[in-house]
N, C-alpha and C positions, 0 to 999 in steps of 0.2 A: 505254416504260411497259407497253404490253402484253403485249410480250414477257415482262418479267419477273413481270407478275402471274398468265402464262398456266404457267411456271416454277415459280410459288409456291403453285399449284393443284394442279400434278402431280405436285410433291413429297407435301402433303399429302396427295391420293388416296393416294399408294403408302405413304407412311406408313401410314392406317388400313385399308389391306389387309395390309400386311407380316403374315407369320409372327410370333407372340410364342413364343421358345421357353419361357417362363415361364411359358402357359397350358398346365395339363397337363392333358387332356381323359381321360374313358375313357367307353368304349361297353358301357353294360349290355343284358340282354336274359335274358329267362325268362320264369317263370307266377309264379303268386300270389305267393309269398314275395319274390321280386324286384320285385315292384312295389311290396309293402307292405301289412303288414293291421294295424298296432298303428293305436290311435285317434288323431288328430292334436290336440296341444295349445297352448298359446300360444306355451313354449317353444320348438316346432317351428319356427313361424311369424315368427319372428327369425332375421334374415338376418346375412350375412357379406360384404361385397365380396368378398372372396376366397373364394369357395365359391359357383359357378353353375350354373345348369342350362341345357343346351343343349335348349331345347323338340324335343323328339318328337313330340310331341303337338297337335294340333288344341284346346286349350280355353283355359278361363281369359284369357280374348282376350287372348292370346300368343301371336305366330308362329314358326309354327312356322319354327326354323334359326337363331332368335336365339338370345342370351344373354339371362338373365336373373337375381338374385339368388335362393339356390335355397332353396325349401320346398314343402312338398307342397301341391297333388301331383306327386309328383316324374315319373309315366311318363304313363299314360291319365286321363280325370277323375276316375274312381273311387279310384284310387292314395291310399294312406295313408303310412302312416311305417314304414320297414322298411331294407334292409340298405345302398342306395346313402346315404340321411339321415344316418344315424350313420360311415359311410367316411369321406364329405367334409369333415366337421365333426372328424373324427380326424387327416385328414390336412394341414388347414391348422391347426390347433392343432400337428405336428410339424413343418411342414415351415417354410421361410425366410421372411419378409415379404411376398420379391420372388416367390413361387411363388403362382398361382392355381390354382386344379382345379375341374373343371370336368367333370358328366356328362353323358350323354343316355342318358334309361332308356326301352326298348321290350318292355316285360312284359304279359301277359296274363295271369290264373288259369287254370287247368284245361287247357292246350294244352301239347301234344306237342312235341318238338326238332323234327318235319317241320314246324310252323310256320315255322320260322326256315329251313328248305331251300331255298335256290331253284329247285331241281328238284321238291321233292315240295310243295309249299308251295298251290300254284293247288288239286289233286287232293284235298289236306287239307280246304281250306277249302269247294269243291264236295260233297266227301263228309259235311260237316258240316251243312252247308243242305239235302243230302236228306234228314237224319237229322230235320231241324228243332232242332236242334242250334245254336241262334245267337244263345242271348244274351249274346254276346262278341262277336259280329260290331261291335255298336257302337263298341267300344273299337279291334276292329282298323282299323274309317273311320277313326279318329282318327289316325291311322297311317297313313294312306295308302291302306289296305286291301293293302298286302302290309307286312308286317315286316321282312321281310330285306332289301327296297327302301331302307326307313326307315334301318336301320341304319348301309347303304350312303351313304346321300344325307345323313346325321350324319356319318360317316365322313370322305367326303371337304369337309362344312364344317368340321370338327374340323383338318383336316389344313392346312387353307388358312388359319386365326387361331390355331393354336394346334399343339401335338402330343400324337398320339396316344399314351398309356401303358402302356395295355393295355385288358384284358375284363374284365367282370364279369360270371359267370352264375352263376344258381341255375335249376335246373330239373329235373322228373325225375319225377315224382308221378305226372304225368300217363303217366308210359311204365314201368312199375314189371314191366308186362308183357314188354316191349322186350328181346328177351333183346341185339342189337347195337345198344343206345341210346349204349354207352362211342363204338363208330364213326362213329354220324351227330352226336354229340357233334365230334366232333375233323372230322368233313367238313365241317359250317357254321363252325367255327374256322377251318381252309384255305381254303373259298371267299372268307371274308370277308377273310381275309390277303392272295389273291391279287387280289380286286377294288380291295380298296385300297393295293395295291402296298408291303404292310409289310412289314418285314424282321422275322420269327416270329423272330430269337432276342432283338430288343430289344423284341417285343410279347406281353408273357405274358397268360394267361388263367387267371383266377382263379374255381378251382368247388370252389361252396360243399357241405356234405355237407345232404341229409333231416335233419330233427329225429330224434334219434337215441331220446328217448320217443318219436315218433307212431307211426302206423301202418304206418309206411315205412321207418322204420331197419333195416332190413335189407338196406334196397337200395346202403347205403353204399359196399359193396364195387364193385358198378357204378360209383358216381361215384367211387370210389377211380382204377377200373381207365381210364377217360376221363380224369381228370388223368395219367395214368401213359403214355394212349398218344402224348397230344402235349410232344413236347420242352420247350415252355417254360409248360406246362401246373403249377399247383399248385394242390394239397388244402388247401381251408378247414375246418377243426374245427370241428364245433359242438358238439362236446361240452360239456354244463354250460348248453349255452343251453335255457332254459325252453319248452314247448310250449304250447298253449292247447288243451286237451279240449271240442271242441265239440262239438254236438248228433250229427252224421252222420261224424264223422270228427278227429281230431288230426293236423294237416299245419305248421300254421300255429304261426312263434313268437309268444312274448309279447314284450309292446315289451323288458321288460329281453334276453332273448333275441337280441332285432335288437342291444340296442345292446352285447351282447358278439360278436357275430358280425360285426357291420359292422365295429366298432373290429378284430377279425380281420382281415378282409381288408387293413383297411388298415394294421396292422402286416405283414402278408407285402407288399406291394407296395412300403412303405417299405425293407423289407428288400433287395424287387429291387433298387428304386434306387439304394440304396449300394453294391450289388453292381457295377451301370451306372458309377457314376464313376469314370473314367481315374486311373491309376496317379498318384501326386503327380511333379513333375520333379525329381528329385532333383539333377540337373545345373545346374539353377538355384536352389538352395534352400540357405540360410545363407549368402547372398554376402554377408551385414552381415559385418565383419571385426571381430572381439573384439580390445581393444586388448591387447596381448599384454606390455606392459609392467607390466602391475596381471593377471595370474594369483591372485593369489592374492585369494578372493573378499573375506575378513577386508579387505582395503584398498582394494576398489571403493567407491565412493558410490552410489549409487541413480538417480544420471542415468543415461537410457539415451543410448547415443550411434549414429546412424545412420551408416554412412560412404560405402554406396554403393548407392542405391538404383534401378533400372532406371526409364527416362521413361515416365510412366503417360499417353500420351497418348490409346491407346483403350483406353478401358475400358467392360466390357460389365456392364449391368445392377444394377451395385454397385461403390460406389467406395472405396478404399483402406481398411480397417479395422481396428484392433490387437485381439486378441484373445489372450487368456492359453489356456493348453493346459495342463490342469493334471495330463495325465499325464507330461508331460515337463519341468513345471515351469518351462515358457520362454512370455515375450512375442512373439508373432512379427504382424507387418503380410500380411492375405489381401487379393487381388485378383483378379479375372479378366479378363482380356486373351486377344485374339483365340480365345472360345470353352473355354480352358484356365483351370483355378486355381489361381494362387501362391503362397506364402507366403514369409516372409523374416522370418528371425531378428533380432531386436532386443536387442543385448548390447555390452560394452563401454562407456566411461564417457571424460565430460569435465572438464575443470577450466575 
């Protein structure tokens, strides 16, 4: 009896540690615009099971490295509603039932890419406390007090419940001076690839452009030339997205703004995706055998008839389901088995 209760524990353990490859995680990280600056409303504050937020963050007595159902604020306390809000809401509205997504956002206003360095990151922040320069220091406590730590230590809980997608950054405002910001751009990209032992051509990183009204769209070309220098690196448009003119400077979108720019991201990342999925097997595919005696479609019946279908004994994540294809005008049964997905033609007729 003990035995098998002690069996029946350590099953379960390793069940709720297992890998979900259905939770798709992604690691955001930038200054203001990636945290968020549109005002938060009710409808923000309506959640999704499928749409989480991996706390970053030290607040809202929420621990930090959990899960949780995602609203703002989505990074530090301060965090409003901005480009990761509008992604995740875009991408479980396209994506499968069975797909969760899932962020952890590490954003601060007005700070440099050397925040995120783990080489130049300590010196940053010391140069910034001589300055008296620190009322963002709060936000970075929340954080651990290093960012690129935070990242890391999201990273590898991301990797362990779930998998990693990709990057989200917006950043730049703050280094508009920077003449090799595209470099240290694409260096915190690498460290972080190689601390978390990703393979950079299945993990892109997605950087957003300056508001192209504010007082920085010029700098576009820079953030052009940083998507350009890392291989799985892509340019988000912001073209057409609205800016806010405010007192001391225009940097910042308006919410309609974030929620064309989020919905951005998250049509190019959907994009990736489908790029990512394996070629179909064609060597398995129409094994249903059309009854060859009724060619001629005028004298089929409308029964479909199955004649030989492969034993579905594992089946991963979704179970056997007919769906019409109405570019090719044919019924076919999709499944996935051992990590692969199949389909099978459904044609041919009974009496």
């Amino acid at each position: 009896m003990f035995g098998k209760s002690l069996f029946l524990t350590t099953a379960l353990c390793v069940a709720a540690l297992a890998q979900d490859p259905n939770l798709h995680i992604y690691l955001a990280y930038g200054q203001s615009n990636m945290s968020g600056q549109a005002t938060v409303t009710d409808s923000d504050r309506q959640t999704n099971p499928r749409f989480l937020v991996l706390r970053a963050g030290n607040h809202s007595n929420q621990k930090v490295g959990e899960f949780y159902p995602a609203a703002p604020p989505m990074g530090h306390s301060q965090s409003k509603v901005g480009i990761v809000d509008f992604f995740g809401r875009k991408m479980i509205q396209e994506l499968p039932d069975s797909i969760t997504v899932a962020v952890a956002n590490v954003a601060i206003g007005g700070q440099s890419i050397d925040l995120f360095d783990k080489d130049r990151n300590k010196a940053y922040v010391q140069n910034a406390k001589n300055k008296g320069d620190t009322w963002w220091i709060q936000y970075l406590d929340e954080y651990g007090g290093d960012a690129y730590k935070r990242i890391v230590e999201m990273g590898k809980i991301a990797k362990q419940k779930g998998v990693i997608k990709g990057f989200l950054f917006h950043q730049g405002e703050a280094d508009y001076q920077m003449n090799d910001w595209p470099k240290r751009v694409k260096k915190v990209y690498d460290d972080l690839i190689a601390e978390l032992e990703l393979d950079p051509e299945k993990t892109p990183i997605l950087i957003g452009e300056l508001a192209p009204t504010g007082d920085l769209g010029w700098r576009n070309d820079a953030v052009k030339q940083a998507a350009d220098l890392i291989p799985n690196g892509h340019l988000i448009s912001a073209q057409g997205c609205p800016a806010i003119k405010e007192p001391s400077y225009t940097l910042h979108f308006s919410r309609e703004g974030y929620q064309t720019f989020g919905e951005r991201y998250a049509e190019k990342m959907l994009e990736i995706l489908k790029s990512q999925e394996p070629a179909p097997d064609t060597s398995k595919q129409d094994s249903v055998v059309t009854d060859s005696s009724k060619t001629d479609s005028t004298k089929q019946d409308s029964t479909i008839a199955i004649r030989s279908l492969p034993r579905l004994q594992v089946v991963e994540s979704q179970q056997p389901k007919l769906y019409y294809d109405q570019k090719e005008q044919t019924l076919f049964i999709r499944f996935k088995k051992n990590g692969r997905e199949y389909r099978y033609r459904v044609s041919g007729s009974v009496r």
